[in-house]
N, C-alpha and C positions, 0 to 999 in steps of 0.2 A: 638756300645755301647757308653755311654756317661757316662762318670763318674766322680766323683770329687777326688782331691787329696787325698782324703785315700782310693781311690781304690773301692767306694762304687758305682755299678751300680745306676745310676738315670733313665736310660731308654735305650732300645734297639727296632732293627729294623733290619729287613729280606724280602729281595727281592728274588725270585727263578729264575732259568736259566735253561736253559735246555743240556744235551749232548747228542750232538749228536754223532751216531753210523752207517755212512754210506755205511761202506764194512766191512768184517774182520779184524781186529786189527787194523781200524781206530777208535781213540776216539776221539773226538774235543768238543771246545764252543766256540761261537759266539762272537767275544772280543766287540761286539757292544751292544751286551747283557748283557754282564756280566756290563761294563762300565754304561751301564741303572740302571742296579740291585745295583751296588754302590751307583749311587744317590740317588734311591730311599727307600735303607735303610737305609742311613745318614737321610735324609728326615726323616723317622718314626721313628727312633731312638731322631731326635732331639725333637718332637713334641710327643714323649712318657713322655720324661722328662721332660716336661714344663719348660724347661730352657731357657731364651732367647738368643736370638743370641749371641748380646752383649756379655753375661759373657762366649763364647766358643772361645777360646784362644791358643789352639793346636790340632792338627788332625797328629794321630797316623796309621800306616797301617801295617796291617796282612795281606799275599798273600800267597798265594799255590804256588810250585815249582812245576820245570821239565814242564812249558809249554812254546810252544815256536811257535810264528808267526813274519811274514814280512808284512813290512810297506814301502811306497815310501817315497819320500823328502817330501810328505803334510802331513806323518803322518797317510793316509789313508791305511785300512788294506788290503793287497794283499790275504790272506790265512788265515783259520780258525784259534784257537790256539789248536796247538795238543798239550796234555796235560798227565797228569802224566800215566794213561792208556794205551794210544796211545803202539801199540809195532810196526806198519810198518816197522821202521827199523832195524827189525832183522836183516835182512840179514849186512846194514851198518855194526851192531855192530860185528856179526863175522866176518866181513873184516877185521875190527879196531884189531881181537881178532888177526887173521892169519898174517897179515903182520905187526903188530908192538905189542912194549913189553908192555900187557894191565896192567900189574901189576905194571911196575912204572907209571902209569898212575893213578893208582888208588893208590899209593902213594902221588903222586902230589897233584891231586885232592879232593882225599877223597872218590870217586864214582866211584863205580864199572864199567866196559864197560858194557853196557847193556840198548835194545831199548830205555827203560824210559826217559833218557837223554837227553837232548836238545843237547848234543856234538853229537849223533848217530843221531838224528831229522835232526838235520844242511844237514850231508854229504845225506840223504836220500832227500831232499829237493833239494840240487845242482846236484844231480844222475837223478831227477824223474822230476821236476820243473826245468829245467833248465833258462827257461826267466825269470818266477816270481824271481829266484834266483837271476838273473844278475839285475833285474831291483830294485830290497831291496836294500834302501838306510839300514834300522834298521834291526835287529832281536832281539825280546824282548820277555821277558815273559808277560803274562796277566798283573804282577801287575807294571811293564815299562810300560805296556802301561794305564792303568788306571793313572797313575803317569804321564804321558807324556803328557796326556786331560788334567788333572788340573792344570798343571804346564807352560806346556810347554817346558818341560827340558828332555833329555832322561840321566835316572839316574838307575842304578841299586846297591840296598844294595848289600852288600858283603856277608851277608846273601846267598839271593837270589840265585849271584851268583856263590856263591859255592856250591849249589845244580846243576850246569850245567854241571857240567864236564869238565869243559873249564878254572876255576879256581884253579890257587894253594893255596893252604891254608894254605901253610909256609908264603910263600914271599907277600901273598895276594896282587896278580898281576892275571892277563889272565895268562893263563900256555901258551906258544906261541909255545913249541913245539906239544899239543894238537891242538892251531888254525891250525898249517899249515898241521897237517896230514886231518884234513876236509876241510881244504880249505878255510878260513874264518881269514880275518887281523882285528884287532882291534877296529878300526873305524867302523865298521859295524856293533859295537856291542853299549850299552849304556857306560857312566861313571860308574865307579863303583866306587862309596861312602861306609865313615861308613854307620853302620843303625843308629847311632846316629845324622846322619845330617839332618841339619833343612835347610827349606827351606821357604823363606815368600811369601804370600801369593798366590791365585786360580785364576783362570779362574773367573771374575766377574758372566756369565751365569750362571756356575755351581754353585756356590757357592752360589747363590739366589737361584737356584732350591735347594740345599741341606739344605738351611736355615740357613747359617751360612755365619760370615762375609767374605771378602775376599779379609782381611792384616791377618787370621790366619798364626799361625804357623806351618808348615810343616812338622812332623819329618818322617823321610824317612823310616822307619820300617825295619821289617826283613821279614822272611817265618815263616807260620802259627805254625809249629808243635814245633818248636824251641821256641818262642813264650808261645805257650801253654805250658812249663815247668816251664816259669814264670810265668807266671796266677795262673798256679795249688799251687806256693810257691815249688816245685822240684827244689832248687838252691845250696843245699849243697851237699859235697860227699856223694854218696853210695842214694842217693833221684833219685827213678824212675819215670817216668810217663811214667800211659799205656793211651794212646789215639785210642779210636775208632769210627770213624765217617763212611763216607763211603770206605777210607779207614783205615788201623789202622797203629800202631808205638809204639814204644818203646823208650826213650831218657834220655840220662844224660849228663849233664853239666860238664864242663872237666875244667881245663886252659894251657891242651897243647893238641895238636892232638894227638887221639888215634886209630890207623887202626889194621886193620885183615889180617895177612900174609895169613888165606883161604877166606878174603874178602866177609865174611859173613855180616860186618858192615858197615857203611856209616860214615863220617864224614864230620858234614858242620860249619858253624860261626853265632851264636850268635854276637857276638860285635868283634872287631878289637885282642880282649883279652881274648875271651871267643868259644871256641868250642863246640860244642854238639855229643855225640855220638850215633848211633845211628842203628837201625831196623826198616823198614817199611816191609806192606802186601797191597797187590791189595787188597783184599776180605777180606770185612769184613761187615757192613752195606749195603755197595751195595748189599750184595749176598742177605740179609733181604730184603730189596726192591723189591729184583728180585722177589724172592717167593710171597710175599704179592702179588702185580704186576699181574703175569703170573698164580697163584692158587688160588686167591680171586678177578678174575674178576666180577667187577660189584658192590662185597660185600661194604657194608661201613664198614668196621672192620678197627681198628685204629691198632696200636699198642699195644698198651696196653691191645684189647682185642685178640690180637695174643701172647702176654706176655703169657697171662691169660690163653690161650689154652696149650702153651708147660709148662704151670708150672703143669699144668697133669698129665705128664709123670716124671718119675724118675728122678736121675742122671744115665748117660749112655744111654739114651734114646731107653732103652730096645734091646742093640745090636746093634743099629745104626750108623754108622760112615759116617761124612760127610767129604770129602777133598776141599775147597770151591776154587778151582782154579779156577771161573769161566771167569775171565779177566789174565791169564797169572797170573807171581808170584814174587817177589821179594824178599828180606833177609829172610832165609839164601841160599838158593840155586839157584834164580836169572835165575829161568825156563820161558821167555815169555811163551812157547808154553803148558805149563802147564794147566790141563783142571780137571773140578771138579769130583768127585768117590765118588759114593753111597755103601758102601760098609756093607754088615750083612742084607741085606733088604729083610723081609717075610713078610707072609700076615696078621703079627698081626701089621703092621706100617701103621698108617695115620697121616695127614696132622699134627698133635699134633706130633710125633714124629721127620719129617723132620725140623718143626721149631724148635724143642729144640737141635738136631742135629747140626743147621747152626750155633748157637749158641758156640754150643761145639768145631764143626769145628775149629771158627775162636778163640775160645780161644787156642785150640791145635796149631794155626798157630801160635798166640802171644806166646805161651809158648816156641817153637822151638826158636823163637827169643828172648828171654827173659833167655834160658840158651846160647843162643851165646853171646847176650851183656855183660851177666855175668862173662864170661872167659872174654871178652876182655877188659873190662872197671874196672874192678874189682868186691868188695860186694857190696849188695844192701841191704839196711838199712831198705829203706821204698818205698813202690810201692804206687801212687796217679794216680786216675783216672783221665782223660778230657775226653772231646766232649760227642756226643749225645747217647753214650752207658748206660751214667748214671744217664738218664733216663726210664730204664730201669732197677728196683732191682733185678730181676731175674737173664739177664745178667750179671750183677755186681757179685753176687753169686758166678755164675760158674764161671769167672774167678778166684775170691780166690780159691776157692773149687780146679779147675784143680792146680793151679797154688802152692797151698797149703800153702798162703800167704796174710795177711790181707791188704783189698784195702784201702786205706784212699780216702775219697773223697768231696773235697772243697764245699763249698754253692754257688760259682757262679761257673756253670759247660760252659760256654763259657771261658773259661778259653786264649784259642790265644787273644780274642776281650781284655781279661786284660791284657796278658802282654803284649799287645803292649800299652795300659796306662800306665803300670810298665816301659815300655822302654822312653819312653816319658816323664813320670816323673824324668827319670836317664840322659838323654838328653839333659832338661831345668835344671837341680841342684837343683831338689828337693828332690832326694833322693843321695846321694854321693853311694851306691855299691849297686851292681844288690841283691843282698843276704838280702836286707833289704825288699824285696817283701814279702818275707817270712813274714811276720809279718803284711802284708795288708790282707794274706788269710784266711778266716775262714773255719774252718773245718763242713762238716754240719754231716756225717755218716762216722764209719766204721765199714767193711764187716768182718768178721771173717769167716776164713774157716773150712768148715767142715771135720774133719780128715780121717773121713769114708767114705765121697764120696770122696774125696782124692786120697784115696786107691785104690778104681775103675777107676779113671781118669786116674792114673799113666800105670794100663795095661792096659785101652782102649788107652792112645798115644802112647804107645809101639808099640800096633798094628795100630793103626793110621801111625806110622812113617815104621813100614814094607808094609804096605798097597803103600805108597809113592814109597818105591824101587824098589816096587816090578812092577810097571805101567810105574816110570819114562823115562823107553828106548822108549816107544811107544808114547809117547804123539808129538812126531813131524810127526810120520807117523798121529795120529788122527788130526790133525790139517793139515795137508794135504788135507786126506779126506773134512774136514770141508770145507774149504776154496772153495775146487773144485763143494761140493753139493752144496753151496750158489751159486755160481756162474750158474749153472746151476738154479736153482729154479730162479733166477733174469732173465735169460733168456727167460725162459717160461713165465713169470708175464710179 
């Protein structure tokens, strides 16, 4: 995105990448790809806006957490980036669970033990990769390493990370009793900076391919979702943002750390001063993808004309309940092996029903986190949408509708790509308190809920959440199974 100091989009740009999925609970992305996919949306972005070089004078960055690859002394990447998906290291994480105390870890921390984690990624890489292990001079996230091409400098926000597992978010230090239980000394890691630190100027290469000068300004960002709180203008107490992309989340801005003695929440860092708290879901847009994907092959149907089919069907999707585990699970109950449930399915349901179901699903998943946040952070005043769920009014609907609470939702719905402008304008002293975003966002719709589907949502997640209790002891035997028929089907192929 490119925008001018009051916050007003001038033009934007989007490169896609691909994940890959190459065994069972491996996710990954290609850090050479994605690193492509940066340039070449700076690129479009800058030449959308007709703004010349010249007048581009800072460059902001939004990254995604929990991904984590190895790099030699060149810099050159040893291993894919597993990334927030990825659960291979289950088993690490119940090691970490059995032989040491996980809970002041996730005191420390702020993050739960569990695969997701680049702390459970690490010791799964030094267990399985033993040489690539020994031979990593770095271990970085995507956006350390996207950071590292145009700079030259290995720098991690403190943001970042304190989505690792590896950081205390008291002392905003590497937590060292975490490194030395995986194995991993400090140098091996990047610096960890405010997100407020700038850095001057790029790679001359890149910085012509991207179309901007390169004596820019640097400022070193934070992670996307945290980000998106300021974008959306979510910066006062009891201000939620629901985010649904392809995965989804829940967060609010704190000024001291807030944890869950049953460690249903997350907590990571905005700025040196500022915390966020917080719920994520595996499944949420992914699971929409999937379906479109694997039961409109071939079709040209957009979205909007798959909107258009589940708005067809009712509220409650005539009995249908979908549990969207289909990538393992995260806040509140932190199940990798957790797998999706079709549950009420006769032969009055088609494809119109399953899609307004996924739907419902993944609001019943945000809702499960949306009353945890609510115990643990306190009230919630006003709930504000981001990402690309709202593009979609339907979905927007049943959120309030389930949720039985009005969504407010801003006119720039990239809502990360602004506040890392918001952060960057707070950075350079152009705005003195993060709280002043609040008044660059424009509101464009809000959803009011409907009381009477309300009503019906409340006891379809009742039984949506027995539905859960009732499967959750089996789902490591089914993933078992899984695991074992893939393997066999690859054999045969």
């Amino acid at each position: 995105m490119v925008a001018d100091l009051e916050g007003k989009c001038l033009g934007e740009g989007s490169s896609p990448y691909s994940i890959l999925a190459p065994y069972a609970r491996w996710v990954e992305q290609d850090p050479e790809a994605v690193f492509a996919g940066v340039v070449e949306a700076v690129q479009r972005a800058v030449l959308t806006s007709r703004v010349s070089p010249e007048e581009i004078w800072a460059l902001s960055f939004s990254g995604a957490f929990h991904s984590l690859l190895a790099v030699d002394r060149k810099g050159v990447p040893l291993t894919k980036a597993l990334i927030w998906g990825d659960t291979r290291s289950k088993d690490c994480s119940l090691h970490i669970r059995k032989e040491h105390n996980a809970h002041q870890i996730y005191q420390r921390t702020g993050c739960p033990v569990h695969p997701m984690y680049p702390a459970s990624k690490l010791l799964w890489m030094r267990q399985n990769l033993p040489e690539i292990y020994r031979k990593a001079h770095k271990f970085l996230s995507l956006k350390e390493y996207v950071l590292y091409k145009l700079t030259n400098k290995y720098l991690v926000d403190r943001s970042i990370a304190s989505g690792t597992g590896l950081f205390n978010i008291r002392d905003l230090d590497w937590d060292y009793e975490t490194l030395k239980i995986v194995g991993i000394t400090a140098d091996r890691l990047s610096e960890h900076v405010a997100t407020t630190t700038v850095v001057e100027g790029l790679e001359p290469r890149y910085a012509g391919a991207m179309g901007i000068p390169s004596n820019v300004l640097v400022v070193i960002g934070a992670g996307d979702g945290l980000l998106s709180n300021l974008g959306a203008g979510s910066v006062e107490p009891g201000q939620l943002t629901c985010t649904i992309g392809s995965s989804g989340a829940l967060r609010v801005l704190s000024q001291e750390p807030k944890l869950d003695e049953k460690e249903r929440t997350w907590c990571y860092l905005l700025t040196d001063e500022t915390w966020v708290v917080g719920g994520a879901i595996n499944n949420a847009g992914l699971v929409y993808q999937w379906f479109r994907e694997r039961f409109y092959p071939g079709e040209e149907e957009g979205y909007e004309a798959l909107d258009e089919q589940a708005a067809q069907v009712g509220a409650g999707s005539e009995g249908l309940i979908f549990l969207p585990y289909l990538a393992g699970e995260r806040s509140p109950n932190w199940n990798p092996d957790a797998r999706g449930v079709l549950f009420g399915l006769s032969l009055c349901h088609d494809r119109r029903h399953f899609l307004r179901a996924i739907m419902e699903g993944v609001a019943y998943r945000m809702y499960e986190v949306f009353l945890a946040l609510k115990e643990v952070a306190g009230g919630v005043k006003e709930v504000r949408g981001s990402g690309g769920f709202l593009r979609s009014p339907l979905w927007v609907q049943i959120i309030a509708d389930v949720w039985g609470r009005e969504v407010v939702v801003p006119q720039i719905i990239e809502t990360s790509s602004l506040g890392a402008v918001f952060l960057a304008m707070y950075a350079l002293g152009h705005i003195g308190d993060l709280r002043e975003a609040r008044g660059y966002v424009a509101i464009r719709v809000c959803y009011t809920p409907d009381m009477k589907n309300h009503e019906l949502y409340l006891r379809l997640f009742d039984i949506y959440q027995g539905v859960y209790q009732g499967v959750a002891g089996r789902f490591s035997e089914i993933c078992e199974i899984q695991a074992t028929s893939a393997q066999r089907s690859s054999e045969l192929s």
